[in-house]
N, C-alpha and C positions, 0 to 999 in steps of 0.2 A: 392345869393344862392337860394333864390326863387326862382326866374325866370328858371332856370334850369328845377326840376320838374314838374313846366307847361309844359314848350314844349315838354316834353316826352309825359304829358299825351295828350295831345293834339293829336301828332302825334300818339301816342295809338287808339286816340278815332277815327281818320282822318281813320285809316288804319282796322276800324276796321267796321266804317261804310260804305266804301270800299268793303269790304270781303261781307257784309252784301247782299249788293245792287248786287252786281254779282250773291250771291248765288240765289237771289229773281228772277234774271234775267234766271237763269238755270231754276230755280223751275216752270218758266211759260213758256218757252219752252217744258218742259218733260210737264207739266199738255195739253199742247195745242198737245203734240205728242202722248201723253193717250186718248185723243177725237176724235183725228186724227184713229185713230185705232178703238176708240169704236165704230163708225161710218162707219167704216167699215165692222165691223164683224155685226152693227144692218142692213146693208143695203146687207149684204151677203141671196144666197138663204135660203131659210129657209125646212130645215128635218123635217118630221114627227117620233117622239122615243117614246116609252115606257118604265118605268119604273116599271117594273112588284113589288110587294112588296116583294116577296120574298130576294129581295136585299139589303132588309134594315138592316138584316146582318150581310154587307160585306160596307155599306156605310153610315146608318142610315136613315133618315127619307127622306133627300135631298140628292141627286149625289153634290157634291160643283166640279165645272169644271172649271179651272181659264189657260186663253191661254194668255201670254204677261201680266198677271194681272190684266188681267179685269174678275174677277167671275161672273157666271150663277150658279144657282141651280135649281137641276131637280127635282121634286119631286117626288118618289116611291112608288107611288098609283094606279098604272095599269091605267092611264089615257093617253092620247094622250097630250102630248106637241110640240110645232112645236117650233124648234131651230136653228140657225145659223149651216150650214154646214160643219164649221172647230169644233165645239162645239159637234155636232151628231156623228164626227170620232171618238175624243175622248170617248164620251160616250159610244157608241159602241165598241170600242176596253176594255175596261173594262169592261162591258158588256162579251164582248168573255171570258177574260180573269178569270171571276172566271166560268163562265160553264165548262171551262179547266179546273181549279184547282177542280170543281165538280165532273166531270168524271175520270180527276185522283186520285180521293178520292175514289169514286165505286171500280175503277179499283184493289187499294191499299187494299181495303178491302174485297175482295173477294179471300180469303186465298189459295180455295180450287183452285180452276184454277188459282195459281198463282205459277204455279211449270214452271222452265225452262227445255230445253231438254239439251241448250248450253245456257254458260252466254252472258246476254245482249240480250236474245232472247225477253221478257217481256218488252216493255217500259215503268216501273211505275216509272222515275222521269221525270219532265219537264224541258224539256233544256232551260237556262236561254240565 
């Protein structure tokens, strides 16, 4: 009756150090396909952006930009930083997007020229 409970555990321990060694085998593929990429985006042209402070906000001290999960932070001191390509779209299109939401706040707030002749004439909400 001994004997029994060993080779369970055994083949517990067999199937388990198994599992282990695969997983390890995944983990250094994806790590090796994370470098693969990071090295890509460091070897992409490089954008000149600003980060005016007034954005700080709307994002705080640094822009945190993360594409495929490799993070860049910009930071928002009206300084010139030169950035990866696909990293300066994104920035930029965030960027756009709160001067949008700014202008639609001007726009929202000025009561007085805010009468319509016909509905829907006024576009004070932003199409999502």
């Amino acid at each position: 009756m001994a004997t029994k409970p060993t080779t369970n555990r055994t083949k517990a321990t067999a199937s388990l150090e198994a599992a282990q060694r695969l997983n390890n085998e995944e983990v250094v593929q994806k790590e090796k396909k994370v470098k693969t990429l990071a090295d890509r985006y460091t070897n992409e042209k490089k954008v000149t952006v600003i980060g005016a402070p007034m954005y700080r906000a709307y994002f705080g001290n640094m822009m945190p930009i993360s594409l495929n999960g490799i993070p860049i932070y910009v930071p928002l001191d009206g300084n010139r930083y030169e950035i990866p390509e696909s990293y300066a779209y994104e920035f930029n299109a965030r960027i756009r997007s709160v001067n949008e939401e700014i202008e639609m706040q001007k726009a929202r707030s000025n009561v007085t020229a805010n009468h319509e002749a016909y509905p829907g004439e006024l576009d004070l909400v932003r199409q999502v």
